[in-house]
N, C-alpha and C positions, 0 to 999 in steps of 0.2 A: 891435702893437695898432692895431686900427681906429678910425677916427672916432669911432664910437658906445662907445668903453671908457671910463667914469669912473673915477678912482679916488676912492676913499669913504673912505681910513684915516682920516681928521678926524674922521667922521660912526658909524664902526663902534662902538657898545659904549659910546656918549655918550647916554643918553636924553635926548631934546629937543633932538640937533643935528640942524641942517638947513640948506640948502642950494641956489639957485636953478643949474641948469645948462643953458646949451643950447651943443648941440652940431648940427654938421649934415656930411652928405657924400653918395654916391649908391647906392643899393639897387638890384641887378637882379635881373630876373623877378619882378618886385612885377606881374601881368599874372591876370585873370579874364574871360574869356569873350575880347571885343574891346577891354577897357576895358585901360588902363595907367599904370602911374608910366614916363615914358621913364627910363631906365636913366640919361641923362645927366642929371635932373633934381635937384635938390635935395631932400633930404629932412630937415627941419629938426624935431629933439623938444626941448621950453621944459619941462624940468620941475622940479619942488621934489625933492626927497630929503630924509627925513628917516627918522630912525632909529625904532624901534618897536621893541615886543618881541619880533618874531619876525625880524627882518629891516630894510631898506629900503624904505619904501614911499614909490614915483614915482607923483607926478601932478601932469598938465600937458597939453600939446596937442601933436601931431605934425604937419607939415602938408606938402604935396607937391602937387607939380601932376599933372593927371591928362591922359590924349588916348581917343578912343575913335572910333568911328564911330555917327551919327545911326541910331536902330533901324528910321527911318521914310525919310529918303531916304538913308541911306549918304553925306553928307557928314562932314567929320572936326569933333570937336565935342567943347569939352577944360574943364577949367578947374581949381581949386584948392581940395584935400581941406582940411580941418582937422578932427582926430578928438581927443575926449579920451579923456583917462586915467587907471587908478588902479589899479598893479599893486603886487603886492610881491615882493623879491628877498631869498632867506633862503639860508640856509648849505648846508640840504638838500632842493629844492625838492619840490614834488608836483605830481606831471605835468597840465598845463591846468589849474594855480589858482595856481602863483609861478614867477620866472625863477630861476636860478642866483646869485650872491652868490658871486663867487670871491674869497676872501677880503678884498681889501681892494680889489676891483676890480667893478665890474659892464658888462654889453653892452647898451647899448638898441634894439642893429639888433634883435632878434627881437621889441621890443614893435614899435616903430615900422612892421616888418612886417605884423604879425600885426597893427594896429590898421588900416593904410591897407588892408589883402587884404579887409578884414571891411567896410570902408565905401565903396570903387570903386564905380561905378553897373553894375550886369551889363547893362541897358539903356537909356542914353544917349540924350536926344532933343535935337535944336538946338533948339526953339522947342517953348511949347506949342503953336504954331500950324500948327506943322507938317504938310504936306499926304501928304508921302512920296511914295512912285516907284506908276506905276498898275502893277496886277498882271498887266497883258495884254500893254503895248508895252511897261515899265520907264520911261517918261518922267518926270520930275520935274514933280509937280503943283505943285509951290511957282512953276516958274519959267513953266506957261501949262498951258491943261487940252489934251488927246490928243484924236484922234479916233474911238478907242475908242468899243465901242459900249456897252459899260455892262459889267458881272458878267453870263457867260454862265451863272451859274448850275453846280450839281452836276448832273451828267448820272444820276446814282444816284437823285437826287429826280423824273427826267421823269418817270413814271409816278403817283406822286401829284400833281403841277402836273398833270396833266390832268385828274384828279376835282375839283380846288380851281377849276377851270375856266380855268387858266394854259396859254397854249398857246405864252408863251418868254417871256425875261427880259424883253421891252419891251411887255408889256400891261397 
């Protein structure tokens, strides 16, 4: 049994027990786009349990740390999820609306998963202020400006910049 296995016999078949649990250990290939849980990180779920008529129903918060790369200058740029929760866990699940309830046991790696895959940032920025890399030389504007000479413009458009009376990107 892994980290994430409760056992529940206390809670099973008692309407109105319940139950505070956190458990924690580490999740890999928790990873969307550039973004990540590093695989060595900790992934900690704080939740209630309590019993209901159909099942188990957990909620509470999962929380883990994340890393990724800046979508604007490509520095590394990280910090710390915290998602809530409210699932339930029944005897016979239905696929995308409750987890498994094996008998007097439950797994909360697949919420934990499924709740940190859903809230990772797909595009990550270090700063709102952020300048990014210039599109001509790649130099990092955050750290001094290029001597680039500005956006040369789409070469697809030169023909219309010439009726608009634009005769290149610096007039």
């Amino acid at each position: 049994m892994g980290p994430f296995v409760v056992n529940v016999a206390d809670l099973v078949h008692r309407p109105g027990a319940r139950r505070r649990e956190q458990v924690s250990g580490t999740l890999s290939g928790l990873r969307v786009v550039d973004t990540s849980v590093p695989d060595t990180g900790q992934v900690v779920v704080d939740a209630l349990l309590e019993w209901v008529s159909d099942g188990i129903l957990a909620s509470g918060v999962t929380t883990a740390p994340w890393v990724g790369e800046c979508r604007r200058c490509l520095r590394p740029v990280g910090g710390d999820l915290a998602v809530d929760f409210r699932e339930l866990f029944e005897d016979e699940p239905r696929d995308g609306d409750s987890y498994p309830l094996r008998k007097d046991h439950l797994d909360l790696s697949p919420l934990a998963r499924e709740a940190l895959l859903l809230d990772l940032p797909l595009a990550p920025i270090c700063a709102d202020e952020c300048q990014g890399l210039c599109p001509s030389c790649g130099a990092d504007r955050n750290v001094g400006h290029c001597d680039c000479q500005g956006d040369p413009g789409d070469p697809r458009w030169a023909a219309l910049d010439v009726l608009r009376g634009d005769t290149g990107p610096n007039d």
